[in-house]
C-alpha positions in Angstrom: 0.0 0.0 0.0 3.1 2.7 0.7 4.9 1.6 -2.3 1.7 2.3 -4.3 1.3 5.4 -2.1 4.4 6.7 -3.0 4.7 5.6 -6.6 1.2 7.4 -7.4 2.3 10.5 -5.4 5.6 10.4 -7.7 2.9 10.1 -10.8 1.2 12.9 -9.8 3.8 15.3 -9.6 5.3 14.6 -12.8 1.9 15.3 -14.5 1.6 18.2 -12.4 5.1 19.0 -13.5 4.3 18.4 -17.2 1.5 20.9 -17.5 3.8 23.7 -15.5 6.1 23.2 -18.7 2.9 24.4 -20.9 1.6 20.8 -21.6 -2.4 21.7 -21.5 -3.5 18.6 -23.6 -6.9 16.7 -22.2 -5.4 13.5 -21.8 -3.1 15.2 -19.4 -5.8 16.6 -16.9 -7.6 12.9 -17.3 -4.3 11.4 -16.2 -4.2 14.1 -13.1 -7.3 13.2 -12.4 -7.0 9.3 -12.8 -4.3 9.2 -10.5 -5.7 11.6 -7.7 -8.6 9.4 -8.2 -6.5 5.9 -7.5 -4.7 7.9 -4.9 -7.5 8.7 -2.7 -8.7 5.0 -3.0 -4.8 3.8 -2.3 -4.4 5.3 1.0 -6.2 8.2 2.8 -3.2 10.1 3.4 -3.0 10.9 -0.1 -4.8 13.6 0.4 -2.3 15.3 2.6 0.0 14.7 -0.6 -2.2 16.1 -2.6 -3.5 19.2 -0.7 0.3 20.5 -1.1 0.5 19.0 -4.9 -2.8 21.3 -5.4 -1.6 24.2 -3.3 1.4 24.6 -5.6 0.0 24.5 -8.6 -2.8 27.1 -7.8 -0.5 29.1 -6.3 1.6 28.9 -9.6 -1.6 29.8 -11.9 -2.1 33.0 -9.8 1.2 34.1 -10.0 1.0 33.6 -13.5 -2.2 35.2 -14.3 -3.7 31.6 -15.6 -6.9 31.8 -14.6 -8.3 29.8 -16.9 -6.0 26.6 -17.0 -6.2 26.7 -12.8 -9.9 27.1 -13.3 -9.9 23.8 -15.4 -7.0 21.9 -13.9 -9.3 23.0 -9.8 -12.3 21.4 -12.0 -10.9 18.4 -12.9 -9.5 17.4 -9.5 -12.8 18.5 -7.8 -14.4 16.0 -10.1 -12.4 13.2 -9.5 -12.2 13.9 -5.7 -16.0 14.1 -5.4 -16.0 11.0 -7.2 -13.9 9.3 -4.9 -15.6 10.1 -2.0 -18.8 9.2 -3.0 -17.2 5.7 -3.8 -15.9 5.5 -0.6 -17.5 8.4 1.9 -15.5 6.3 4.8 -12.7 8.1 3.7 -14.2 11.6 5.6 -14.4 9.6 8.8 -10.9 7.7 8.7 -9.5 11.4 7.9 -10.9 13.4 10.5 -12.6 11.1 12.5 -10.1 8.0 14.1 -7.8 8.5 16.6 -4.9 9.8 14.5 -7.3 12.2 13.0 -8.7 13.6 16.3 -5.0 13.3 17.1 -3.8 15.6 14.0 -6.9 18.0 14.1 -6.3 18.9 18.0 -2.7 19.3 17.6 -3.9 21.3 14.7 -6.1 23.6 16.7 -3.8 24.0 19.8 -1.6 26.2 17.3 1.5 25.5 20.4 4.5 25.6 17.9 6.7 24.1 20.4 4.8 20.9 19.9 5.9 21.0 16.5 9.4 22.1 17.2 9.7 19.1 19.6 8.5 16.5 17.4 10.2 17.6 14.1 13.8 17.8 15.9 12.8 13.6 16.7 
């Protein structure tokens, strides 16, 4: 399941990386939104991935005045996403919901960045 996880999270950003280098054919955006799709249903922590994979590339559109192509390439993912969870809706529980979850979103809300200090130093 990780080696899946990772390969499809590798996949993903090459795509991503392919329409930054002015790619903008369809089949590319189905492929982006194949493998987000697989992704989601691979692991739930995919979505972690690919809140940063998304991030990036928006952020990229704006600063390049591509409103358009960010308009399509937000469409497409939203698509495949909603798609995913209506396959599996468990995935909204097992994200926010289980003990790693409740675990993640309090840490989350306490905002103490010395909790985060201490952990990333190991």
């Amino acid at each position: 399941m990780y080696h899946t996880f990772s390969v499809i999270v590798v996949i993903e950003i090459y795509l991503s990386m392919l329409l930054l280098e002015g790619k903008k054919d369809t089949w590319l955006y189905v492929l982006i939104g194949l493998f987000s799709f697989v992704g989601t249903l691979t692991h739930y922590y995919f979505y972690v991935a690919f809140f940063f994979i998304a991030a990036y590339m928006t952020i990229w559109y704006l600063r390049n005045k591509s409103y358009r192509e960010m308009a399509k390439y937000l469409g497409v993912l939203a698509g495949f996403e909603a798609l995913s969870v209506l396959l599996w809706p468990y995935v909204i529980k097992h994200l926010l919901f289980s003990d790693r979850g409740e675990q993640a979103l309090g840490n989350l809300k306490s905002g103490d960045l010395n909790y985060y200090a201490e952990h990333l130093k190991g």
